[in-house]
C-alpha positions in Angstrom: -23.0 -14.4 79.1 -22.1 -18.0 80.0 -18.5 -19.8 78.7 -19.3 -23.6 77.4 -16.8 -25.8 76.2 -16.8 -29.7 75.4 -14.9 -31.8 77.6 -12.7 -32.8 74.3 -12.1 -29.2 74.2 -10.7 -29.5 78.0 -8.5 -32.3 77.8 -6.2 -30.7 74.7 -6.0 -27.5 76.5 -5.0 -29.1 79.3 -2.0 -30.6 77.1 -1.2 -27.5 75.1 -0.9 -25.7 78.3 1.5 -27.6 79.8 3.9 -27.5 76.9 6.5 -24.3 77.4 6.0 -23.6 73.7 2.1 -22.7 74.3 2.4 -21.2 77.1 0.9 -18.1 76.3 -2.2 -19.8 75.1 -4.0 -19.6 78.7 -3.6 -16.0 79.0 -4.4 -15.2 75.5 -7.3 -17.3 75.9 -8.7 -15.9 78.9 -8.1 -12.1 77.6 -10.2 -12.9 74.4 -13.3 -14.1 76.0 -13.7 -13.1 78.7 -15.2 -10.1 79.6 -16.5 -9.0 75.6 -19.8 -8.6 74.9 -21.5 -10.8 72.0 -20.7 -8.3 69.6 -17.0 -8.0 70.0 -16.5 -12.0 69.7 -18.6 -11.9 66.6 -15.9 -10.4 65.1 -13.4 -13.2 63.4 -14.2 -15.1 60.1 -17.4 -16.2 59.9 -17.8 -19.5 58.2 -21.6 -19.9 58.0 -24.4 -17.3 57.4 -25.6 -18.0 60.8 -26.8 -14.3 62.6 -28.0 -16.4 65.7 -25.7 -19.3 66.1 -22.4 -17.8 63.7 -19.4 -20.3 63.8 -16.3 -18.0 63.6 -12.8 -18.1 63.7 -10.8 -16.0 65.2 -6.9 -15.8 64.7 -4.4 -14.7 67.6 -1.3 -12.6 67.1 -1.2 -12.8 63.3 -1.0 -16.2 61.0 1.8 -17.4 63.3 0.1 -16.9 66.6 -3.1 -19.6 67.8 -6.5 -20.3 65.9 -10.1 -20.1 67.6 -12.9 -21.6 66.2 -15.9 -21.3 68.4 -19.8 -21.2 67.8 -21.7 -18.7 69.5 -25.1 -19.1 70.4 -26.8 -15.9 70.6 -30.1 -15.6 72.6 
């Protein structure tokens, strides 16, 4: 499985990282996806009826913790 992100997507990382109030977001991140199988990260909200492209969110350490949304592209 390959890892995309948009360049947008980079640049506020890159700024919630290096604020001490986020700065479990990199590990958090990295535990998520990497290393799951397509299955596993399908599991979130969905927000469209999509079964090859499903755009999902996916919420971190409860309603306080971080928000994903992410589109998968299933092939």
């Amino acid at each position: 499985m390959k890892l995309f992100c948009l360049e947008d997507f980079k640049v506020e990382f890159e700024k919630l990282i290096s604020k001490k109030t986020y700065k479990s977001l990199e590990q958090e991140f990295t535990n998520y996806f990497f290393r799951k199988s397509a299955q596993e990260l399908c599991s979130g909200t969905r927000l469209n009826n999509s079964d090859q492209t499903p755009y999902i969110k996916k919420r971190m350490k409860g309603s306080g913790g971080y928000r994903f949304y992410y589109l998968l592209i299933l092939t």
